[in-house]
PLY file of the C-alpha trace (Angstrom):
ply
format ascii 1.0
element vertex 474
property float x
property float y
property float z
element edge 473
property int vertex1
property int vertex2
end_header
-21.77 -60.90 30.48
-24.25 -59.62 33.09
-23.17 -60.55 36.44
-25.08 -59.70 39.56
-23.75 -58.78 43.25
-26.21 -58.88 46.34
-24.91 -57.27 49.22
-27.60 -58.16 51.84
-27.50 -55.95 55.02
-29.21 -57.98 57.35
-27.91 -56.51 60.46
-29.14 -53.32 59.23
-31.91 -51.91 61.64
-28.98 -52.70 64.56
-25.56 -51.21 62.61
-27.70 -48.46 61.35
-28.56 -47.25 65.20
-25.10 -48.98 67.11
-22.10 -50.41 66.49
-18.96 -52.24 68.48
-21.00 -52.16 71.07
-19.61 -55.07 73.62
-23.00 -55.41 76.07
-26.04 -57.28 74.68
-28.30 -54.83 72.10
-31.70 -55.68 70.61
-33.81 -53.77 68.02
-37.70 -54.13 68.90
-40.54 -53.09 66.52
-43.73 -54.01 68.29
-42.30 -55.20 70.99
-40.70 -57.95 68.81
-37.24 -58.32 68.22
-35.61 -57.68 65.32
-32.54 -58.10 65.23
-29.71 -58.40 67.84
-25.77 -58.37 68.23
-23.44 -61.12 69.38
-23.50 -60.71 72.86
-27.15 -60.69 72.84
-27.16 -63.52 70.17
-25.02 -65.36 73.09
-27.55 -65.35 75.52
-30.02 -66.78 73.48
-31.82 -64.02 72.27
-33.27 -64.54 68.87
-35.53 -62.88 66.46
-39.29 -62.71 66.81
-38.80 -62.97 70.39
-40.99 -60.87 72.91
-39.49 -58.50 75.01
-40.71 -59.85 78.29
-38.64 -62.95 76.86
-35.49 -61.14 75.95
-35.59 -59.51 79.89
-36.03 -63.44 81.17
-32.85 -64.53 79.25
-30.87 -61.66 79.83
-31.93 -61.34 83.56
-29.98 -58.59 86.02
-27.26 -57.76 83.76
-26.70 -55.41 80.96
-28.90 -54.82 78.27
-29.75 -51.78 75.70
-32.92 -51.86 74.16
-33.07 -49.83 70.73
-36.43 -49.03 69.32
-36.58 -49.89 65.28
-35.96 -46.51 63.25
-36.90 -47.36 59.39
-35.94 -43.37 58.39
-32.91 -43.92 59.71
-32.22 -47.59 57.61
-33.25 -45.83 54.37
-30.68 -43.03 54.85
-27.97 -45.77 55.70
-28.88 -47.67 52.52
-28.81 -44.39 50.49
-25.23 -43.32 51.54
-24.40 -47.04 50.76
-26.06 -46.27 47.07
-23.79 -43.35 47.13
-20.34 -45.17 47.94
-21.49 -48.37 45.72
-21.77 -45.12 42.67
-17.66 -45.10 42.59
-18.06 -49.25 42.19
-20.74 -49.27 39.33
-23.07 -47.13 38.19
-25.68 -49.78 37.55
-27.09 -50.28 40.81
-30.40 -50.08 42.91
-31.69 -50.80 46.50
-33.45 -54.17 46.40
-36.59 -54.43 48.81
-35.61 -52.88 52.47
-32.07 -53.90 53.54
-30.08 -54.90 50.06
-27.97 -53.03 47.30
-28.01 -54.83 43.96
-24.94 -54.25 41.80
-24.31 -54.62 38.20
-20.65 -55.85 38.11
-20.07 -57.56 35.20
-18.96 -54.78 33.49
-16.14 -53.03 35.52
-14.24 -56.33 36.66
-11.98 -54.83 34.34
-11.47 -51.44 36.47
-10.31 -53.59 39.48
-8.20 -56.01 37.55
-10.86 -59.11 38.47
-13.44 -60.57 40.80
-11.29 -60.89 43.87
-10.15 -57.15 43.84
-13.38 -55.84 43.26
-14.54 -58.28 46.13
-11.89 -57.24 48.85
-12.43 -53.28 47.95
-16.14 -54.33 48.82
-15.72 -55.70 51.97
-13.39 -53.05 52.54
-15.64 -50.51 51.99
-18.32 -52.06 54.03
-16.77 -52.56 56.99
-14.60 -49.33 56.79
-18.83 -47.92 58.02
-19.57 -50.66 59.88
-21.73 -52.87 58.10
-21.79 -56.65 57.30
-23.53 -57.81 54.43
-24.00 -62.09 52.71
-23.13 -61.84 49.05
-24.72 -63.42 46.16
-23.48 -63.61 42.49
-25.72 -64.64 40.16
-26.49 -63.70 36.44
-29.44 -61.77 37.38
-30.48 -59.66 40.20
-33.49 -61.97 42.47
-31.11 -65.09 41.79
-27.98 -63.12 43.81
-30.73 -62.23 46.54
-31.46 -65.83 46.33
-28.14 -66.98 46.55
-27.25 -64.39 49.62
-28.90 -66.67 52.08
-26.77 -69.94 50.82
-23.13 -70.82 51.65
-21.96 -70.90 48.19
-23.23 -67.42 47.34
-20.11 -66.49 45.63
-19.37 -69.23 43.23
-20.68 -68.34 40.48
-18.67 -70.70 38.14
-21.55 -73.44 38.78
-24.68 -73.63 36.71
-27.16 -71.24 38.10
-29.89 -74.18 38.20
-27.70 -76.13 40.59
-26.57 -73.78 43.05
-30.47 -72.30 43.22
-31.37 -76.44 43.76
-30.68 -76.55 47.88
-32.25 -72.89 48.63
-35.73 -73.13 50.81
-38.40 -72.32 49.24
-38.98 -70.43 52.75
-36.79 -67.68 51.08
-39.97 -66.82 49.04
-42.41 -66.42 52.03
-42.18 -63.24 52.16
-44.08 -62.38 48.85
-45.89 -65.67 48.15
-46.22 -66.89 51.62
-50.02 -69.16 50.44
-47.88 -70.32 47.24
-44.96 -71.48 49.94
-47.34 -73.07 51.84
-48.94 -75.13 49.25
-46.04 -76.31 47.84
-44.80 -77.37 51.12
-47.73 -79.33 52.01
-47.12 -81.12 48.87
-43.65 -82.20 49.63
-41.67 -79.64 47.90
-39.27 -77.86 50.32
-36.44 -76.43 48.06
-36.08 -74.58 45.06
-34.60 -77.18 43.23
-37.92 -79.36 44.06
-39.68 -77.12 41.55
-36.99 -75.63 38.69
-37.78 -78.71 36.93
-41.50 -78.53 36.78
-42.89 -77.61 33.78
-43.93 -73.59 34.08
-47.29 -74.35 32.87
-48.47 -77.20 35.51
-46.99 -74.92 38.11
-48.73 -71.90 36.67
-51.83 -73.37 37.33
-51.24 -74.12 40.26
-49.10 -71.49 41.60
-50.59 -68.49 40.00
-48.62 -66.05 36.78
-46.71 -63.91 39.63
-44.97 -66.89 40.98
-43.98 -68.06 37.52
-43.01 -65.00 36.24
-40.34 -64.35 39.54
-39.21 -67.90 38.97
-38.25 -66.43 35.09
-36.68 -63.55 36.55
-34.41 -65.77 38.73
-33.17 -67.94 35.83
-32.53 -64.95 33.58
-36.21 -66.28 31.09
-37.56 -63.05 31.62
-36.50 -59.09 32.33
-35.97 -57.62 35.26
-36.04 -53.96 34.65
-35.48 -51.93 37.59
-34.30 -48.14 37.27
-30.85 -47.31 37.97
-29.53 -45.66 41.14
-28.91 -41.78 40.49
-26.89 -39.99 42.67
-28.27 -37.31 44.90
-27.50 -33.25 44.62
-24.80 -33.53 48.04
-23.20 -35.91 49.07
-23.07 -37.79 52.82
-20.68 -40.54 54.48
-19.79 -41.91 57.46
-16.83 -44.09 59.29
-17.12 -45.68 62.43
-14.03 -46.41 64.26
-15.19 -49.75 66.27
-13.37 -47.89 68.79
-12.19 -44.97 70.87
-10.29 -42.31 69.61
-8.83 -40.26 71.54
-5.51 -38.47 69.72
-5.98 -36.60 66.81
-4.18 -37.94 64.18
-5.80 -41.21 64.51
-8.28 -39.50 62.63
-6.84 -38.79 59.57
-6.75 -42.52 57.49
-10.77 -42.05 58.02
-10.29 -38.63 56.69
-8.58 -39.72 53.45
-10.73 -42.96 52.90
-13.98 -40.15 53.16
-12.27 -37.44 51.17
-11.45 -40.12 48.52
-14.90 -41.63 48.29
-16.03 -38.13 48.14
-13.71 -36.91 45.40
-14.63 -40.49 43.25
-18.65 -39.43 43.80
-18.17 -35.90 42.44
-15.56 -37.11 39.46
-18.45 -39.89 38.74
-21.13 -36.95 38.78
-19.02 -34.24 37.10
-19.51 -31.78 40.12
-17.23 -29.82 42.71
-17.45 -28.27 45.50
-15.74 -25.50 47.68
-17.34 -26.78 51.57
-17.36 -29.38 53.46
-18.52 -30.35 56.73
-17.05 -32.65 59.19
-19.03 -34.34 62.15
-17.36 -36.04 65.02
-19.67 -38.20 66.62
-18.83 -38.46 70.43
-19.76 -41.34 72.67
-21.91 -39.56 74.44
-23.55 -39.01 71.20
-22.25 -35.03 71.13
-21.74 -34.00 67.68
-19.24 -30.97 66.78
-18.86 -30.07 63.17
-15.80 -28.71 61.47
-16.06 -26.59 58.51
-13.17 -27.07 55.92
-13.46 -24.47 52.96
-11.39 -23.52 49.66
-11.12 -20.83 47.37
-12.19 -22.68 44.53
-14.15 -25.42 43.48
-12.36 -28.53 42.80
-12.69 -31.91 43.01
-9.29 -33.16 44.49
-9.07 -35.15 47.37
-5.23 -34.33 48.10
-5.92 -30.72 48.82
-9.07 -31.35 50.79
-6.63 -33.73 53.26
-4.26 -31.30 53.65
-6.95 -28.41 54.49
-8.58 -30.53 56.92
-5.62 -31.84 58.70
-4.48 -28.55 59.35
-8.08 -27.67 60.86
-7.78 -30.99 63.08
-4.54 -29.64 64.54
-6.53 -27.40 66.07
-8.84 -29.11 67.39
-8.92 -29.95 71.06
-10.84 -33.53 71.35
-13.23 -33.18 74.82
-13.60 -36.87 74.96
-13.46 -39.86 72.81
-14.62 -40.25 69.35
-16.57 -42.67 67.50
-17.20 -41.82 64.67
-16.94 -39.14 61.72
-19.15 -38.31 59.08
-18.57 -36.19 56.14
-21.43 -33.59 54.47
-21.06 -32.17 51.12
-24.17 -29.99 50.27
-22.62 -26.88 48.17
-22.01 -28.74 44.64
-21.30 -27.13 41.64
-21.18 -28.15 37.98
-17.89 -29.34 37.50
-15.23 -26.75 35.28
-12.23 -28.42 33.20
-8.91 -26.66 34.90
-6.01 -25.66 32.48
-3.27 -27.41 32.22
0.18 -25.71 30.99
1.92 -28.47 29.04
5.07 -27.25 29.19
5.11 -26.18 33.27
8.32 -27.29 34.92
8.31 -30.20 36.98
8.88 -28.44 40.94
6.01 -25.76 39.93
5.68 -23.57 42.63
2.74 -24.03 44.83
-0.59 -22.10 43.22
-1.16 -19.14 44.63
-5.27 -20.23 45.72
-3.63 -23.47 47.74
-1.27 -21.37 49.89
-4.33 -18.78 50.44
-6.44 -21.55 51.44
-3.89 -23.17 53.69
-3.44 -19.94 56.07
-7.07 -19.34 55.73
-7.87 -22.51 57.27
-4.65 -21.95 59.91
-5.04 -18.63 60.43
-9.36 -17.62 60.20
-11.06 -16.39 56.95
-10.29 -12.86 57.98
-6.73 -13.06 58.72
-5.74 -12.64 54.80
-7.11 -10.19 53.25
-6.89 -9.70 49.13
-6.31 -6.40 46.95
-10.19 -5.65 45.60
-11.46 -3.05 43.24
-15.08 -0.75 44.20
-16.76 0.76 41.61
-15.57 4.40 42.13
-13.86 6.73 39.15
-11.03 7.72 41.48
-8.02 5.37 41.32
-7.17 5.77 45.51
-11.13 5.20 46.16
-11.21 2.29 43.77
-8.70 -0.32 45.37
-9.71 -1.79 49.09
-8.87 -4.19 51.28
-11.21 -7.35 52.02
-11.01 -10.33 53.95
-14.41 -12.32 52.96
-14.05 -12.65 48.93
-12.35 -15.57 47.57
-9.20 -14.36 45.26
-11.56 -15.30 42.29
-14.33 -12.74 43.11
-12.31 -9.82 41.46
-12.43 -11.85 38.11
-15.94 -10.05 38.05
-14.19 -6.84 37.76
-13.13 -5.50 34.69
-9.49 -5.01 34.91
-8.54 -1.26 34.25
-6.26 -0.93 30.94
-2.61 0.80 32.05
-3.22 0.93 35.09
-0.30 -0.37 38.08
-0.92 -2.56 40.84
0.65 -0.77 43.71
-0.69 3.22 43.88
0.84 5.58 46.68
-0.95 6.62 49.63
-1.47 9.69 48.15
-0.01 11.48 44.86
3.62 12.87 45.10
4.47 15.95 43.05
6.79 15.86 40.22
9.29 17.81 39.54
9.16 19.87 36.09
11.80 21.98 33.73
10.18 23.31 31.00
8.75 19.98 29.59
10.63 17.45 31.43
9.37 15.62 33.83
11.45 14.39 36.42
11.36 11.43 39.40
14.54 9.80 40.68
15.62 10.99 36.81
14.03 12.25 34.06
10.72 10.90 32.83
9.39 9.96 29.48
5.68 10.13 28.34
5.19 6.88 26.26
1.44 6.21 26.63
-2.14 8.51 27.11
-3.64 10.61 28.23
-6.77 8.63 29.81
-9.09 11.26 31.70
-10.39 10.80 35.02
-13.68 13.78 36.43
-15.36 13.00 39.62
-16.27 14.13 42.79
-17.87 17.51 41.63
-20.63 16.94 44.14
-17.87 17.81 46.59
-14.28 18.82 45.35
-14.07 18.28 41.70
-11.22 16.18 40.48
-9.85 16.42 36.81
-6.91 14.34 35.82
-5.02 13.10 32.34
-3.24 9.77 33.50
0.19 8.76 31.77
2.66 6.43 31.59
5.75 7.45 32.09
9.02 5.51 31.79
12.78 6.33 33.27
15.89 5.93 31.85
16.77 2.51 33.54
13.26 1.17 32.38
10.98 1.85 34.97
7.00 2.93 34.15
5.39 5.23 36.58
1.96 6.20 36.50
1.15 9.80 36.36
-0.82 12.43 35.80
-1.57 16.02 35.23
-3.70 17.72 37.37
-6.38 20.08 34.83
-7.30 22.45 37.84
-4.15 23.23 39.48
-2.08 22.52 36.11
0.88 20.37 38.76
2.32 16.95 37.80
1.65 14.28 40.13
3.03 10.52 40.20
0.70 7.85 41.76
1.56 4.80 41.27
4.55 2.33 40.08
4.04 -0.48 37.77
5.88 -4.07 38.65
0 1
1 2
2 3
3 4
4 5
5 6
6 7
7 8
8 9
9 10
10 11
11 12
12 13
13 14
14 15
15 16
16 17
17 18
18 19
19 20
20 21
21 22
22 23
23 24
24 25
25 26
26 27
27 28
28 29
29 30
30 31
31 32
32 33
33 34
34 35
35 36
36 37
37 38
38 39
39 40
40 41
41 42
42 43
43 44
44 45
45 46
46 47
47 48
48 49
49 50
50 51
51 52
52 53
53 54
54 55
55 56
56 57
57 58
58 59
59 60
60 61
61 62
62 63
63 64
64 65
65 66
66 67
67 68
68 69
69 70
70 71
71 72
72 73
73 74
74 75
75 76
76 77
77 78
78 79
79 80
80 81
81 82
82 83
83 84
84 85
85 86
86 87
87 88
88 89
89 90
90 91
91 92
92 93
93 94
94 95
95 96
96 97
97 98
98 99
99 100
100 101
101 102
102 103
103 104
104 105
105 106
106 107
107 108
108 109
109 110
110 111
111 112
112 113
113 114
114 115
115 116
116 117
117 118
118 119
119 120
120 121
121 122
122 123
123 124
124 125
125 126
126 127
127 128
128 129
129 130
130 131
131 132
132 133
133 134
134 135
135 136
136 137
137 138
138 139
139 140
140 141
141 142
142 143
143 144
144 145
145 146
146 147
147 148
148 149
149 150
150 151
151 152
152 153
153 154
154 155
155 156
156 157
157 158
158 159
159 160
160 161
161 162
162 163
163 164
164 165
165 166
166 167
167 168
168 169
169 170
170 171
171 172
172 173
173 174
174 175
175 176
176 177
177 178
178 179
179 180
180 181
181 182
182 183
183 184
184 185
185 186
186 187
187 188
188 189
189 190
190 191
191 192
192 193
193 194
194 195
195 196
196 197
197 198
198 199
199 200
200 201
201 202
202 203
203 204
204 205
205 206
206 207
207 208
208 209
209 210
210 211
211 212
212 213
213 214
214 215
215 216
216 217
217 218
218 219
219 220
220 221
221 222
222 223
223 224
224 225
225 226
226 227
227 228
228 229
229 230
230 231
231 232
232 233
233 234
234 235
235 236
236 237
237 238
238 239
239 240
240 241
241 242
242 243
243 244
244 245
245 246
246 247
247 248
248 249
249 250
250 251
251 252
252 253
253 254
254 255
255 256
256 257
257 258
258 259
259 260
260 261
261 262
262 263
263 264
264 265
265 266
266 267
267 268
268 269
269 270
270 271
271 272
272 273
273 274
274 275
275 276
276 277
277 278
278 279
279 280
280 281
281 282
282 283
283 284
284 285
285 286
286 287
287 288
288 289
289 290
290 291
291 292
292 293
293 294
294 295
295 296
296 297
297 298
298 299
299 300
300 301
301 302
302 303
303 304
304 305
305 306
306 307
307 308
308 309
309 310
310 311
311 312
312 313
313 314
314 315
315 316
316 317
317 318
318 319
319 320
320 321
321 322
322 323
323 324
324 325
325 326
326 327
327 328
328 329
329 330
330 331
331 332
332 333
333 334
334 335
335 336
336 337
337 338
338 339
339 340
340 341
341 342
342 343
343 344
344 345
345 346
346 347
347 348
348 349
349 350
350 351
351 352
352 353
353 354
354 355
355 356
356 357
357 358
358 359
359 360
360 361
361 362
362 363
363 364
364 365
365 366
366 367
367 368
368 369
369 370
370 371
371 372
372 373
373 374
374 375
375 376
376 377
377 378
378 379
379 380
380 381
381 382
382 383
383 384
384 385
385 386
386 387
387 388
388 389
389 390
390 391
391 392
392 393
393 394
394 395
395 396
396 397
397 398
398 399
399 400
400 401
401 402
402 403
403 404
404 405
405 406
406 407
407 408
408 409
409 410
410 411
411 412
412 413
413 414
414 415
415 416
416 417
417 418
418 419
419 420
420 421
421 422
422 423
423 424
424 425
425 426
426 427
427 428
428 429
429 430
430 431
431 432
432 433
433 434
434 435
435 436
436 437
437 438
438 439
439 440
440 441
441 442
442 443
443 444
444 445
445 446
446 447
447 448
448 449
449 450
450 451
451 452
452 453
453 454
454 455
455 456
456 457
457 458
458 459
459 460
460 461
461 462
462 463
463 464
464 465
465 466
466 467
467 468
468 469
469 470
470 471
471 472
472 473
């Protein structure tokens, strides 16, 4: 069964620009307000009033003005899109300040109504924003619905609960219809769900009949689906100041989780992310957490960024902290050994990317290969590749992972070769010529192998005709 939630923001234009503040705050678009908080709301500031009438009520004392910033409502009700994406995935924005969620078919997921409910409200509030809830079988019903008391009991026949609305709700878009009706002595909804559709056609007009369908479920409402952007973009807001580090962190993991859901729900991973910590004084310093690898596990993103917040050094109280994702990749299925013991040993990538973050990007550096034909020219040091970047390489057949700093000589009798014991050839010869721009080189490498085991790598230098080892395999 189709079932409908409205989340109407209608605080929006204020929570997107301020929140917990305790002083009276107004939003003014034309010198109008718009909306105000509850300190403001206390001293009998309303909506629509002028400005010169807000500054009357509110007299000598304290007062922040905020000018109206649509851009910035738009990008709040996106990132709400974005965190409403790990609830449902049929959803849309619904005119200017309301999500519209498709919920009838993942009560299952949070084990019923109330669950799915309290994780909303959760969620909202965890970014500071309030929102009136409708349920209703179809979308402009639950918008309907938003503005009553019994919004959320949906168990009642849709007819009924619509019955005490105003029509008042439907100014907005038929404002002359409204009017007409009114001066006819119909005030609610339920004053005109009984007329017959064509009488009030006629009178009303084919758009207003055609909504009223949509409401009662008579007629589609086909609106396209919400889909996800390319990055992903959050935000907490504390509600107050935070001045000690690890009060941080359950905002952390609540982000980091929400992140991890939108990029399991869009197949994608990522290797960066950005943190913001928005000061009171508005300051913003960002935090770069990075990995190795693209993944998409919210665990190992904690631990990376907690260890990056011990280091931090917090210059004043925060407010909030916002979390940017741009560098998303199409998501790759990991391997899974079936058979791995339980205590598995920490992968190697995790502990690189745990001193990495401790330590700088340049304090571990990685075993690398350059493309040169000379085995001691070929292996370098570097600090800046991920681990993975030698994967491009292709791995040299027989050849050992730790060389000498340079070749030693062997020692020879008649055809034995001998190094801490006498040496057997049991693989080659593979030929190595370079450098005869400037001191030709002209080797046949072997692999040699000791009594107790042991391969060495060695070769046979063509121009001097002398046995050299260079390098020990593990």
């Amino acid at each position: 069964m189709s079932l409908w939630l409205c989340l109407r923001l209608e605080q929006l234009p204020l929570e997107c620009l301020s929140r917990g503040e305790e002083q009276p705050v107004v939003v003014l678009e034309r010198q109008r307000v718009v909306c105000t908080n509850d300190s403001a709301a206390a001293l009998g500031v309303r909506p629509d009033m002028g400005s010169a009438t807000v500054r009357a009520l509110v007299g000598d004392g304290p007062l922040k003005v905020l000018e109206r910033d649509t851009a910035a409502e738009q990008r709040s009700l996106q990132q709400l899109c974005c965190w409403a994406y790990g609830i449902t995935p049929t959803l849309h924005s619904w005119r200017d300040d309301c999500l519209q969620l498709e919920i009838g078919g993942c009560l299952g997921l949070f084990r019923g109504l109330d669950r799915l409910l309290l994780a909303v409200r959760n969620g909202l509030a965890s970014r500071g924003y309030h929102a009136h809830c409708g349920l209703a079988a179809t979308p402009a019903a639950a918008w309907l619905l938003s503005h009553g008391e019994a919004g959320l009991t949906h168990e009642q026949d849709l007819a009924e609960r619509l019955a005490p609305l105003p029509l008042s709700l439907l100014r907005a878009d038929f404002g002359t219809t409204v009017d007409s009706l009114r001066r006819a002595g119909l005030h609610r909804l339920g004053d005109i769900l009984n007329l017959p559709q064509a009488a009030l056609g006629r009178r009303c007009g084919k758009g207003f009949v055609h909504f009223l369908q949509q409401v009662l479920g008579q007629r589609d409402d086909l609106r396209p689906d919400y889909q996800p952007p390319a990055s992903f973009s959050d935000e907490y807001w504390f509600g107050y100041e935070v001045k000690v580090n690890d009060e941080l962190l359950p905002a952390v993991e609540l982000l980091l989780q929400g992140l991890c859901r939108f990029l399991r729900n869009t197949q994608l991973q990522c290797s960066e992310i950005r943190w913001q910590l928005v000061g009171l004084d508005g300051q913003i310093r960002e935090v770069i957490v990075r990995s190795s690898s693209c993944h998409s596990r919210w665990q190992d993103w904690y631990q990376l960024t907690r260890i990056r917040f011990e280091q931090l050094e917090l210059e004043g109280a925060v407010e909030g902290l916002a979390l940017d994702c741009t560098q998303l990749q199409a998501g790759q299925l990991d391997s899974v050994d079936l058979f791995a013991p339980r205590h598995q040993r920490e992968p190697l990538g995790q502990l690189l990317d745990r001193l990495r973050n401790r330590l700088g990007l340049k304090a571990v550096e990685r075993v690398g290969c350059r493309d040169e034909h000379l085995p001691e020219l070929a292996l370098c040091l570097n600090s800046e590749a991920a681990p993975e970047a030698a994967a491009d390489v292709a791995p040299c057949a027989l050849r050992p992972f730790w060389l000498m700093p340079t070749p030693q000589p062997l020692k020879q009798h008649g055809s034995r070769l001998y190094w801490q014991g006498a040496l057997e050839l049991v693989h080659g010869p593979e030929r190595i010529e370079d450098n005869w721009w400037q001191e030709p080189v002209s080797r046949d490498y072997y692999v040699a192998r000791s009594a107790s085991g042991d391969d060495y790598w060695v070769f046979r230098d063509r121009l001097s005709r002398g046995w050299f080892i260079h390098g020990i395999f593990a």
